[in-house]
C-alpha positions in Angstrom: 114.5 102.2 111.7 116.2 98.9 112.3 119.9 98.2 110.8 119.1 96.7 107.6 121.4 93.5 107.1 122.3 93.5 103.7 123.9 97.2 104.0 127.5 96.0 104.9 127.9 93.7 101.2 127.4 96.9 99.1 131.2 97.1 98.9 132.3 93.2 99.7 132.6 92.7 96.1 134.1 94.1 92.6 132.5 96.1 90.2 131.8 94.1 87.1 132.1 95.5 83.6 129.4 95.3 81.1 129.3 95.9 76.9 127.7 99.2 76.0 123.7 99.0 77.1 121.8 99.4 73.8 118.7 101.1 75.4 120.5 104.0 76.8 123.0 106.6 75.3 124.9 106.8 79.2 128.3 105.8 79.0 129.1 104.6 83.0 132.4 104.0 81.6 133.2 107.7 81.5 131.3 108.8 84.5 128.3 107.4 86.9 125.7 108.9 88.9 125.7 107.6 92.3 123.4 109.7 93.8 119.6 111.8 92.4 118.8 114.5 94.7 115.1 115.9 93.3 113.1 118.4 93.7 109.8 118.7 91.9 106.3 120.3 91.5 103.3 118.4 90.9 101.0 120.6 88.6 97.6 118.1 87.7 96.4 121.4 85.4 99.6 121.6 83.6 100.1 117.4 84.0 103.5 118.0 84.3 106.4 117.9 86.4 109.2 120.8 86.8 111.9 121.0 89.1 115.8 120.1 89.4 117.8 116.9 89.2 121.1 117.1 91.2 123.2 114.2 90.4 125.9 113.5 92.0 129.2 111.8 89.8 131.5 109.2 89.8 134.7 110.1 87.1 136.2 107.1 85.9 137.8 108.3 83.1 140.3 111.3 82.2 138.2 113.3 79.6 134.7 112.8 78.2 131.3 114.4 78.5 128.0 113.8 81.0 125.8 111.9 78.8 122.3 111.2 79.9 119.1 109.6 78.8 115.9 111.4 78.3 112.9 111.4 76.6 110.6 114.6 75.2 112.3 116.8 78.6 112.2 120.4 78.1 115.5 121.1 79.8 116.0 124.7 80.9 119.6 124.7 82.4 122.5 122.4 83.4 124.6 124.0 85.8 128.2 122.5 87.8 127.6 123.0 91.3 130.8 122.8 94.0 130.8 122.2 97.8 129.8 125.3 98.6 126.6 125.0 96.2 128.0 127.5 94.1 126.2 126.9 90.8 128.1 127.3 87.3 126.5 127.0 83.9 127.5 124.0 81.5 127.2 123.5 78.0 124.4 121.2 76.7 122.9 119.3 73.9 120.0 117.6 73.0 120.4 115.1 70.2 117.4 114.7 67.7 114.8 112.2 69.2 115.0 108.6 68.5 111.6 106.7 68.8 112.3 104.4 71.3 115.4 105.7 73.0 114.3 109.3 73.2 117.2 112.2 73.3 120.2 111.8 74.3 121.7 114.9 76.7 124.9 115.6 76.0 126.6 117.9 78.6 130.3 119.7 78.7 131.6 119.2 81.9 135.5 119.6 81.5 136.3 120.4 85.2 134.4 117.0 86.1 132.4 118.4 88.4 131.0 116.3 91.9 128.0 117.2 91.2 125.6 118.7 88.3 121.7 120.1 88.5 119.4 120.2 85.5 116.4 122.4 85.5 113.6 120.6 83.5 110.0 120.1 82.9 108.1 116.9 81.6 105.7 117.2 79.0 101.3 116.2 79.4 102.6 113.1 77.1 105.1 112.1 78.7 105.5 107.7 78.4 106.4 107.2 82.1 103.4 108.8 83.6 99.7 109.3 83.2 97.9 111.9 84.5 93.8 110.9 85.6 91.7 113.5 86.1 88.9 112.8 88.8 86.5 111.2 87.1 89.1 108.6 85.7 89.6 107.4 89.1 87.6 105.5 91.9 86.4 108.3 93.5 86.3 110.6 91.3 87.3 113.7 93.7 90.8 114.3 93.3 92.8 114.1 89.7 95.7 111.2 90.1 98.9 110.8 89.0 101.4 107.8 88.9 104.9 106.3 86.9 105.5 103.9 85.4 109.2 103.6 84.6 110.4 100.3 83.2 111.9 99.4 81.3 113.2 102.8 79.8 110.3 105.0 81.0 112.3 106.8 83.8 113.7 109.3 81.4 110.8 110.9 80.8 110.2 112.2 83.5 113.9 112.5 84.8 117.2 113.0 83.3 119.7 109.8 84.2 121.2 107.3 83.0 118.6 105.3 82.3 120.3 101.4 82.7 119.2 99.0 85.2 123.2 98.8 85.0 123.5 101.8 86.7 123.1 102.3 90.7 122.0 104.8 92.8 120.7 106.3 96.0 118.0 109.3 96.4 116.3 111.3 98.4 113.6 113.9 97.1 111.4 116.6 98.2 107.7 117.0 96.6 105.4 119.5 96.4 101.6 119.3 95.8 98.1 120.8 96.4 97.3 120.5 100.0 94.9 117.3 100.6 97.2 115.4 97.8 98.9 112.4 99.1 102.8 111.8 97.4 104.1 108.8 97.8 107.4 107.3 95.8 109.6 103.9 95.9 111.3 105.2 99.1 110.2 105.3 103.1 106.8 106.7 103.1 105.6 108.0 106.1 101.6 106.9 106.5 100.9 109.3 109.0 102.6 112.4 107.3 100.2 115.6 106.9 98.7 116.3 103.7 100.3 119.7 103.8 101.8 119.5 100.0 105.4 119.3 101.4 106.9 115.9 101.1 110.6 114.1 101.5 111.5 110.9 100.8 115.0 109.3 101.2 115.9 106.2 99.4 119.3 104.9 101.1 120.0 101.7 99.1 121.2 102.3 95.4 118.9 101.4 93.0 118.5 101.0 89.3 116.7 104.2 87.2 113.7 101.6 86.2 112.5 101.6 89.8 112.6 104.9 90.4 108.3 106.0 91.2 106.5 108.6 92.2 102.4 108.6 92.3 99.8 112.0 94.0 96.7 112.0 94.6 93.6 111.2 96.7 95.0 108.5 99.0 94.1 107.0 102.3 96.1 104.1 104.1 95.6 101.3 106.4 97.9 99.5 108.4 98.1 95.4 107.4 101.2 94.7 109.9 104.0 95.8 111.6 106.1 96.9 108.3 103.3 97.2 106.2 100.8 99.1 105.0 98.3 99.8 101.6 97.5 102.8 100.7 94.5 103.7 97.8 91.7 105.7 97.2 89.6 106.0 100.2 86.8 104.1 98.7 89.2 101.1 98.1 91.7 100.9 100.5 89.5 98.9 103.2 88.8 96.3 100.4 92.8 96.1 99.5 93.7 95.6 103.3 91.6 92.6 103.7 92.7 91.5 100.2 96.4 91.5 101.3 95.9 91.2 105.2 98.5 88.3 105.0 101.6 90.7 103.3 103.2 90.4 107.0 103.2 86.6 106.6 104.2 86.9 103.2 107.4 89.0 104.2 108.3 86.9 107.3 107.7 82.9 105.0 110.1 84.5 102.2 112.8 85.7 105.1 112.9 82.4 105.9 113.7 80.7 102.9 115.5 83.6 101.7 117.2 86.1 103.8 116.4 88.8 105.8 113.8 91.7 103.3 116.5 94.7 102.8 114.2 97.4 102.4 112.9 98.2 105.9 109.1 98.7 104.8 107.0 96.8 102.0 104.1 99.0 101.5 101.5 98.6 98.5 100.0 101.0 96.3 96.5 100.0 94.4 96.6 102.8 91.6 93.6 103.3 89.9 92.4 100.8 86.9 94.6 102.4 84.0 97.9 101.2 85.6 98.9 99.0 82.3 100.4 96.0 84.7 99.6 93.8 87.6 101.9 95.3 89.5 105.8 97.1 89.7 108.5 96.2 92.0 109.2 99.8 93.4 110.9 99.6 96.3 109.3 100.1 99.7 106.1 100.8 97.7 104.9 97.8 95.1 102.1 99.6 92.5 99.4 97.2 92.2 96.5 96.8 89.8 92.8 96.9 91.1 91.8 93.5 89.3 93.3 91.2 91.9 90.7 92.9 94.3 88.2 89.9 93.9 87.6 89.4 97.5 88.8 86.0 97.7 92.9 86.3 97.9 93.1 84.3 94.8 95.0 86.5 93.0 97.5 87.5 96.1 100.2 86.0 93.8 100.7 89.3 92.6 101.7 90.3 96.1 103.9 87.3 96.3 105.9 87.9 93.0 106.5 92.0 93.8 107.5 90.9 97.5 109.8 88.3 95.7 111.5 91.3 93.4 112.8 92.3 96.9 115.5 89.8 96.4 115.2 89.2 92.7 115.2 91.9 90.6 116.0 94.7 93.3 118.8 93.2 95.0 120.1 91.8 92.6 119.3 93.0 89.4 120.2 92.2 85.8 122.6 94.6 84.3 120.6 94.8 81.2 117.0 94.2 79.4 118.3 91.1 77.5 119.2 89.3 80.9 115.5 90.4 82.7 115.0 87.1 82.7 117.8 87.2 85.7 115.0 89.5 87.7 111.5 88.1 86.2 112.9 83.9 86.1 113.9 84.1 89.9 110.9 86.2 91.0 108.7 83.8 89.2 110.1 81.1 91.0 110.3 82.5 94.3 107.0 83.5 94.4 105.8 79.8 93.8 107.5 79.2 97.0 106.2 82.0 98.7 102.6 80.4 97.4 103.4 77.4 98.5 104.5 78.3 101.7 101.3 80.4 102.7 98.8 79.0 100.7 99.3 75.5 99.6 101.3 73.5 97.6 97.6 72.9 95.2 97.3 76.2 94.8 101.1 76.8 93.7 101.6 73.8 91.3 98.3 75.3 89.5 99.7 78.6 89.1 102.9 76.7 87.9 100.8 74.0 85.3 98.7 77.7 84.4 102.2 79.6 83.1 104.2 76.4 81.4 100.9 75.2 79.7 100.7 78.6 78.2 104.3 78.6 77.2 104.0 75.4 75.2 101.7 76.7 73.2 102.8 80.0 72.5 107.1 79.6 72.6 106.5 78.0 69.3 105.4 81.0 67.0 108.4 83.1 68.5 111.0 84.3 67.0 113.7 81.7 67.4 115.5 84.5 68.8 113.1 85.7 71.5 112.2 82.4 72.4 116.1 82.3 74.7 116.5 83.5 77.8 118.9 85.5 76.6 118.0 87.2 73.4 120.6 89.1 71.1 119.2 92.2 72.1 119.2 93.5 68.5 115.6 94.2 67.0 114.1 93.3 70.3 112.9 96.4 72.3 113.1 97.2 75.9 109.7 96.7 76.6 109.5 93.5 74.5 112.4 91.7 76.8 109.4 91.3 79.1 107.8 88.3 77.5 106.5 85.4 79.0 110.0 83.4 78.1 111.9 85.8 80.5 109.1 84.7 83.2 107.7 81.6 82.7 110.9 79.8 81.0 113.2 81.2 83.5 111.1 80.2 86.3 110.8 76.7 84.9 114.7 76.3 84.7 115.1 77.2 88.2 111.5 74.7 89.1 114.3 71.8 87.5 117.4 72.8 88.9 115.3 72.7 92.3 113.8 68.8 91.1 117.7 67.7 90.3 119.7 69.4 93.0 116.7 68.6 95.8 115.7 71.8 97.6 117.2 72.1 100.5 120.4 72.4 98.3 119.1 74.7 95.5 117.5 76.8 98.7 120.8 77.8 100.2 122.1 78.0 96.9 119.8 80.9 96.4 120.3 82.6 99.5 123.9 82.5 98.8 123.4 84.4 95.5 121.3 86.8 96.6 123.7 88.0 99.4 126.9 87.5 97.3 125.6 90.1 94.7 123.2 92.2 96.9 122.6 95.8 95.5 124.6 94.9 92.5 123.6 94.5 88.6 124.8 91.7 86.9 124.3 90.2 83.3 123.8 86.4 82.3 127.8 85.2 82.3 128.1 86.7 85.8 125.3 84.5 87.1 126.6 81.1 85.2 129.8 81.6 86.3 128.5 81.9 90.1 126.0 78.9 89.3 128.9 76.9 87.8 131.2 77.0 90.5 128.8 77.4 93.2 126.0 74.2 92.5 126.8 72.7 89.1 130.7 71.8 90.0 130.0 71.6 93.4 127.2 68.8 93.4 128.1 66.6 89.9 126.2 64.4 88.0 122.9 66.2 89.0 122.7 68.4 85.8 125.6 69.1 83.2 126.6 72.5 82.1 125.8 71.4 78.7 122.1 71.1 79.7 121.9 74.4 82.2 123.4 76.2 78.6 120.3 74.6 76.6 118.0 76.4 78.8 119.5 79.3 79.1 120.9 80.3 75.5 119.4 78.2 73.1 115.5 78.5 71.5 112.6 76.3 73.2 111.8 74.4 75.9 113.9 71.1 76.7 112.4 68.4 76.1 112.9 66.8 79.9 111.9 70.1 81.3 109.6 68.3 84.2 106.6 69.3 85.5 104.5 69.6 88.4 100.9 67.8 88.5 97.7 68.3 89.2 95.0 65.9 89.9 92.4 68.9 89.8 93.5 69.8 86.4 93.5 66.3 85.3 90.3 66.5 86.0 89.6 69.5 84.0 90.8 68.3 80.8 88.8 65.1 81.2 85.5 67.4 81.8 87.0 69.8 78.7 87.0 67.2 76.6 84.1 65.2 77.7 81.9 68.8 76.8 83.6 69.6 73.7 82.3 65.9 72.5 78.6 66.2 73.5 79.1 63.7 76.6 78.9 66.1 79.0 76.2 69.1 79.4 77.8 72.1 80.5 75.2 72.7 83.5 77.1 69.1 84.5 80.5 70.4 85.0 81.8 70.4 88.2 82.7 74.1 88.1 80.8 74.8 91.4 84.2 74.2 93.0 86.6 76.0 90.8 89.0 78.6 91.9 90.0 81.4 90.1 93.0 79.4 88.2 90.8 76.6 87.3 88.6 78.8 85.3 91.7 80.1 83.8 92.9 76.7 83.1 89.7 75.7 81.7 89.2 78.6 79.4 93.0 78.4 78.4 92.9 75.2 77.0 89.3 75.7 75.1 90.1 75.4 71.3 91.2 78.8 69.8 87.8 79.2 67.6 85.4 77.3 69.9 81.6 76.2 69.1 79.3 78.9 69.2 76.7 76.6 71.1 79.3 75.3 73.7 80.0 78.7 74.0 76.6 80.0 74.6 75.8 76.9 76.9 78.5 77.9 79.1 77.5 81.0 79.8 73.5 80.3 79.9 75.3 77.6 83.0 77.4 79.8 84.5 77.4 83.5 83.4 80.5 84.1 82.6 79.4 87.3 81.0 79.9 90.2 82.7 81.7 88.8 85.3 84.3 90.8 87.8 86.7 88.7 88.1 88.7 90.4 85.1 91.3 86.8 84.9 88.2 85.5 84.1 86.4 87.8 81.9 89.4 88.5 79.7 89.5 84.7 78.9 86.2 84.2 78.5 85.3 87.3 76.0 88.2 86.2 74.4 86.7 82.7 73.3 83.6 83.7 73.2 84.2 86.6 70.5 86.6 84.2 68.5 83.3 81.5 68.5 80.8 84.7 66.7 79.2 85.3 70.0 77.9 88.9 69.1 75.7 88.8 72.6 78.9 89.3 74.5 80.3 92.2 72.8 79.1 95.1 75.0 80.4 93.3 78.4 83.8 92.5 76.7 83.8 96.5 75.3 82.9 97.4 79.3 85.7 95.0 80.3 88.0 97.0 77.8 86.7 100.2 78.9 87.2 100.0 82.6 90.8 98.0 82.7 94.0 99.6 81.6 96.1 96.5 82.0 97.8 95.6 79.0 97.6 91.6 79.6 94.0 91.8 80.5 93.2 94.1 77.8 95.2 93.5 74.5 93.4 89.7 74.2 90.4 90.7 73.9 91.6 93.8 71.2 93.2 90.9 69.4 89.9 88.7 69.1 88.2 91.1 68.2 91.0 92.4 65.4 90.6 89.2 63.5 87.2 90.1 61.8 86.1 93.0 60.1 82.9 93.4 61.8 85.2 92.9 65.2 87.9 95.8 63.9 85.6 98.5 63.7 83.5 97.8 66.7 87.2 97.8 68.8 88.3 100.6 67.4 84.6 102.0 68.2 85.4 100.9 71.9 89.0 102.4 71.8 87.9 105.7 71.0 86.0 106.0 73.7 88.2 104.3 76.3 91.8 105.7 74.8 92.0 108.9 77.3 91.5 106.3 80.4 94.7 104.4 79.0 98.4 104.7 80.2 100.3 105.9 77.1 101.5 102.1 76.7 98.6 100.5 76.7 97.4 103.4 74.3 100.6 102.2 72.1 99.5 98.3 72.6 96.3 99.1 71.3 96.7 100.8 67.9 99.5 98.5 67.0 96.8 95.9 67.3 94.0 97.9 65.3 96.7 98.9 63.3 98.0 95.3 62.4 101.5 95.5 63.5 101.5 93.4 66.9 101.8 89.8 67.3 101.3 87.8 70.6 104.4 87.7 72.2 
């Protein structure tokens, strides 16, 4: 494997202090684990994982304990082990569990040893994976299993300090059934055997939330010279022509932004459960089946995970109240990478698509949530990832590119990125380097009065620009002109619409729209039933809201066969808002619940239950 050019900044720069991160009990003050060495058995019948976790230690302080995150662990022994791998026990505790947090693990340790290795086993329920068995997957051969560890999932399945604060390297060795393929966020080997032995090695420290593993029936195919996509064998042909152009995508962001870190960027298309489009996991992005419509519409997906590389894995934020410092940037960056590969149309609708949908939800926030950087009190882990940290963050950085011009906001970026490489950082941090480094530096283009707006007060600012769209224009005129009865819907010029005019279309429908504009839409262009799931999960949406009973078996199929929570949770909601609607959802839940990741499971009855609100 090539040198990999970041390596040599890992120690060019201090160490910055943080305050205490609320979502973990770890206290890196005291001590820090710099290193995971795992070993662990995949059992599918017992859906569970048992094994050690060998963390290696960094004492910072004279006196204190090991104290570590985990969640519903069954820990069997924590023992000190010395050079010689001479293993001693240690003292441990688990705390009662808190809800969100889990247990924390509270270990003696008053020799400070180098190194300590916990025996443990994860439970069937365990939040950070789910276990399929075959006939939940494509297939249907082999059962499948997959993580999912942000935000604070990781401990669930491993005991850590579970911080994005916290930075360390890995390696691991797996063992499965023979004719199970285990990958994790490391260098996977596409031609290794199927033998159930497998080692991974993860060289570049890395936060606990990226930390992956996934087993099962997978094939691969090749999509370049550092790529590859691996999936069920049924699939993976369809994924490779779907993201045939990652190599391109790798090679346009190197350009803008530096060289990609990682060595490999490989993809992963889990089975339909996986409750997000995709995860960041180094080396190895998960991925959703439902941008698999055939047409590379959706390969945005690909372009915001590849993006992580630089934002959000490189340089990460330090804790879930800064996200916005990973999701913002990646946001933006993969608008770029959009642009750069597939058109600057194509990019300024994906742009119009996010910020339209911000307008007209920031406003029933929270004041609170509605800031980039939230006071993390009453707002969960998982909840940091809202569509402020995205959309609104991405939006400051599509401004400060308008009033700096982008040649200079472009090398501005790359600067940050290799300044802080493989470090975690919080909000202040970044200011501070944006303040000296492109505010001061280039005056009179935008105040630090105004970057301060964006970033710690509630809303959107009122100058925040814009890109345009004569397509769109377009769109609302034809919106408008059918909503009034000028214009048939078998007269819309939808013939021609991509994928994100449909969704732009649909989003901007009223919320409760005419039953017989509704219905003439789909007698037009049958919407119903149709796979393209960005589609479908607008559509059944309206359509339900309007009283359109005819659509309520394709919108509880849609339901039934995706597991991702922002394709899914819409259409729970429309349906949650009648009475009628409630008990037919919770009909279609019942059935589809076992199929669900554990947090989409969670999404769901807090929306049958009445507790959730659209973030």
């Amino acid at each position: 494997m090539r040198l990999l050019p970041f390596a040599a900044l890992t120690v060019a720069f201090p160490v910055v202090a943080f305050a205490a991160d609320p979502h973990s009990y770890a206290q890196p003050d005291v001590v820090k684990v710099t290193h995971l060495d795992l070993d662990l058995k995949v059992d599918f019948a017992k859906r569970e994982l048992a094994g050690d976790a060998t963390l290696k230690l960094d004492w910072k302080a004279g006196k204190g304990d090991l104290v570590l995150d985990t969640r519903d662990l069954k820990i069997a022994s924590v023992n000190a082990v010395d050079a010689s791998g001479k293993a001693t026990p240690l003292k441990f505790a688990l705390a009662p569990r808190d809800k969100e947090l889990g247990a924390k693990l509270t270990i003696q340790a008053p020799a400070h040893p180098a190194q300590v290795r916990i025996a443990y086993t994860t439970v069937p329920e365990a939040s950070g994976l789910q276990w399929l068995p075959p006939e939940q997957t494509a297939d249907k051969r082999q059962p499948f299993m997959f993580s999912q560890s942000e935000s604070i999932h990781a401990r669930s399945w491993v005991p850590l300090q579970d911080s994005p604060a916290v930075r360390f390297t890995y390696d691991a060795h797996v063992t499965a059934p023979k004719d199970v393929r285990v990958v994790m966020s490391a260098i996977n080997d596409a031609k290794h055997p199927l033998d159930g032995n497998f080692t991974f090695d993860q060289p570049h420290p890395i936060p606990s939330y990226l930390l992956a593993i996934a087993a099962g029936d997978i094939a691969v195919k090749e999509t370049g010279p550092r790529s590859a996509v691996y999936a069920e064998p049924s699939v993976v042909n369809k994924a490779a022509h779907e993201f045939e152009d990652t190599e391109k995508l790798i090679a346009t962001t190197e350009k803008l932004y530096g060289p990609y870190a990682w060595g490999r960027y490989d993809l992963l298309v889990l089975p339909p459960s996986f409750p997000f489009g995709g995860m960041e996991n180094p080396n190895m992005t998960f991925a959703t089946p439902t941008v698999l419509v055939g047409d590379k519409s959706l390969v945005s997906l690909v372009s915001h995970e590849l993006a992580h590389s630089w934002s959000g894995n490189l340089v990460t934020s330090a804790a879930w109240r800064d996200i916005w410092l990973n999701e913002g940037f990646t946001t933006y960056v993969q608008g770029r990478i959009t642009e750069a590969v597939y058109g600057k149309s194509q990019a300024d609708e994906e742009a119009l698509l996010s910020a339209r949908e911000l307008e007209k939800t920031i406003g029933a926030m929270e004041p609170n949530t509605q800031k980039l950087t939230p006071d993390p009190r009453g707002v969960g882990a998982d909840d940091s990832l809202s569509s402020v940290a995205y959309d609104k963050g991405s939006w400051f950085l599509r401004t400060l590119e308008q009033r700096f011009g982008r040649d200079t906001f472009d090398a501005y970026l790359k600067g940050y990125f290799a300044h802080f490489a493989f470090q975690s950082i919080d909000t202040d941090t970044m200011f501070a380097y944006m303040k000296a480094n492109l505010l001061d530096k280039y005056p009179g283009k935008m105040s630090e009065a105004e970057a301060r707006e964006w970033i710690w007060q509630p809303g959107i600012p009122k100058d925040a620009p814009l890109p345009t769209s004569a397509r769109f224009d377009n769109i609302d005129k034809e919106r408008a002109n059918f909503l009034a009865g000028k214009l048939d819907a078998a007269k819309l010029d939808a013939k021609t619409w991509n994928t994100q005019e449909w969704m732009y279309f649909l989003d901007r429908m009223p919320d409760v729209p005419p039953l017989d504009k509704m219905k003439a839409i789909d007698a037009a262009w049958h919407l119903t039933g149709t796979p393209n799931a960005e589609i479908g999960m607008r559509w059944y949406a309206h359509a339900i809201a309007a009283g359109d009973k005819d659509v309520w078996t394709a919108a509880a199929e849609h339901m039934t066969r995706i597991g991702r929570l922002y394709l899914t949770t819409p259409v729970y909601r429309a349906f949650a808002r009648t009475p009628e609607g409630l008990a037919f959802a919770k009909e279609t839940y019942a059935k589809a619940k076992s199929g669900y990741h554990p947090m989409t499971q969670q999404a769901v009855e807090n929306i049958l239950a009445g507790k959730s609100k659209k973030k």
